[in-house]
N, C-alpha and C positions, 0 to 999 in steps of 0.2 A: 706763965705758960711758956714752954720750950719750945722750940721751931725745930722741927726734924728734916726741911730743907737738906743741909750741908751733911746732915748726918748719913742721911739716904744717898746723897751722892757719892759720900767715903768709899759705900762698898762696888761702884763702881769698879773698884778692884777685884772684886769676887767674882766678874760677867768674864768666863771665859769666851774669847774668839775662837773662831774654826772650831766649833764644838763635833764637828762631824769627819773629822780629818785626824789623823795620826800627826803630833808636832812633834818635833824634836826642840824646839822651847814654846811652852808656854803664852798665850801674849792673852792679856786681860784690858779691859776695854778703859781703866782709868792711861795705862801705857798707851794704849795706842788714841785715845784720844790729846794726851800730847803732843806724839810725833804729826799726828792732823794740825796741831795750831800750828806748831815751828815751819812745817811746810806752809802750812794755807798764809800764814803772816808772809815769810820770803815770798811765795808767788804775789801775793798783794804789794808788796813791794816793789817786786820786780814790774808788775802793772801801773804802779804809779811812776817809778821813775824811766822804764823804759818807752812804755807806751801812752802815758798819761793820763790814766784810768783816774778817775775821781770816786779815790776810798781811801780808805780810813785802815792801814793795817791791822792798829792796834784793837779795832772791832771786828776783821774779820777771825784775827787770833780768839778773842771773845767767845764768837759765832765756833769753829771749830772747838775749843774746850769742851764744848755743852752740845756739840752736834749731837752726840749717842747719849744723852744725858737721860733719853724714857728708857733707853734700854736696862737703869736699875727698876726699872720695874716688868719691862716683858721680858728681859734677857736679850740673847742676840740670837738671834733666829736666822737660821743656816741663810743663803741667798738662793737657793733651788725651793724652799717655801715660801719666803717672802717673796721672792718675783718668778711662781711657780706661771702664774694665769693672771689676769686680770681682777678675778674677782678678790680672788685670795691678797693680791698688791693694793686693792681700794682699802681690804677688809684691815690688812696691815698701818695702812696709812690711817684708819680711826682708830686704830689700836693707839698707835703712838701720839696722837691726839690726845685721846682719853687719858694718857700717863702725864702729858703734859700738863694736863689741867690738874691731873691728882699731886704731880709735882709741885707747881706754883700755890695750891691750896697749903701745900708744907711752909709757907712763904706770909710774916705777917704782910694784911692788906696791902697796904700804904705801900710797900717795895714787890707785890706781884706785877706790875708794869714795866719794870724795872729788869725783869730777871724772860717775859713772855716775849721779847724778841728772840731773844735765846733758844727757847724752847720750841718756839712755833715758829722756825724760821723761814720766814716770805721769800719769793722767789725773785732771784735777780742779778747782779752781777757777784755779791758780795759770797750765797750764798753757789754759786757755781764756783766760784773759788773752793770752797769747802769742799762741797763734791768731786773735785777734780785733785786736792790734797790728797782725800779718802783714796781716791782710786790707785793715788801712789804709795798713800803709805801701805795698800792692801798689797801693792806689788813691790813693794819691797820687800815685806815677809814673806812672797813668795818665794823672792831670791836668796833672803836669808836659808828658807828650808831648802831648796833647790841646792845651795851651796852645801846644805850639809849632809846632800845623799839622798834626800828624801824627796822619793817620787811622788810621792802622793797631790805634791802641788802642784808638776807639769802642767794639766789640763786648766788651773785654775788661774795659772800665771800666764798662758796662752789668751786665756779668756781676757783677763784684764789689762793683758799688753795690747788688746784688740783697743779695746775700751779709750786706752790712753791715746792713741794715736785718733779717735775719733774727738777728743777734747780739741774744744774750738775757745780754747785761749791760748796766744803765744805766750801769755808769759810763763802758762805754765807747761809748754814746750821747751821755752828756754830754760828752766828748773829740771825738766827729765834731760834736757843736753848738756848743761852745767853741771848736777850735781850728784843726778842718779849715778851715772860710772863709777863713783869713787864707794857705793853700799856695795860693790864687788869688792872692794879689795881688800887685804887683810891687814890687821893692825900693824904688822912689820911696815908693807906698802904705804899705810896712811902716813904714817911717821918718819918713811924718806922714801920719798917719792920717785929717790933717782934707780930704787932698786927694778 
């Protein structure tokens, strides 16, 4: 018998983001759940060594990979219907429940324990790391389109720079005043600095 697990999560690359927004690139949910680990690992890092947070980088990178991991099954659902009301944000949250379990069912036995941290991830420092990655990596693409003319994301990089500054981890304060600056500049910039 074949396990459609890893298969199913391939097409993670097929979940387009901002499906409701005009992009001038692209970005699909296997890419942007990357840029979540690299982020959410550096702020976990930066928590451990700066402030002595007791975790485990290499599990929150983990935990980020698989954040959006039901979304091969519900898609990516704008965020004005997912956190339209209440009811609609419960009714969401058993949605991606329900994916999780049909996910881990993809999974033989013996290794679905193994893979349901992942999927159903519990509340706590580990996974407010993750959340707090998201929100950057979401504002990054905003600066990326903002940079290349496109207004369409004004209102939504507004929104989410609100967002950022109410995150109540330094470290990942210290990660928007470290690193964010340099997703402005441009490849010439990256590459001498002194320009």
């Amino acid at each position: 018998m074949a396990f459609s697990f890893f298969a199913y999560l391939s097409r993670l690359k097929l979940i387009s983001r901002w499906s409701l927004m005009r992009n001038t690139q692209p970005e699909n949910d296997a890419e942007h759940s990357l840029q979540v680990a690299m982020i959410a690992h550096a702020i976990a890092v930066i928590g451990r060594e700066r402030y002595g947070r007791d975790t485990d980088p290499e599990h929150v990178l983990a935990l980020a990979v698989y954040h959006d991991a039901t979304e091969v099954m519900t898609g990516d659902l704008p965020t004005p219907v997912k956190y339209h009301n209440d009811e609609l944000r419960g009714a969401y949250h058993q949605l991606e429940d329900l994916s999780a379990d049909r996910l881990l069912a993809l999974l033989p036995k013996d290794l679905q324990p193994s893979w349901k941290p992942y999927l159903k991830q519990e509340k706590g420092y580990d996974r407010d790391v993750v959340k707090a990655a998201d929100k950057i990596s979401a504002y990054i693409k905003c600066m990326e389109e903002k940079r290349a003319g496109n207004r369409e994301f004004d209102y939504a990089a507004e929104n989410i720079r609100a967002s950022l500054f109410a995150i109540d981890l330094p470290e990942a304060k210290d990660f928007l005043r470290d690193f964010l600056p340099a997703f402005d500049l441009t490849l010439d910039e990256l590459n001498h600095p002194s320009l």
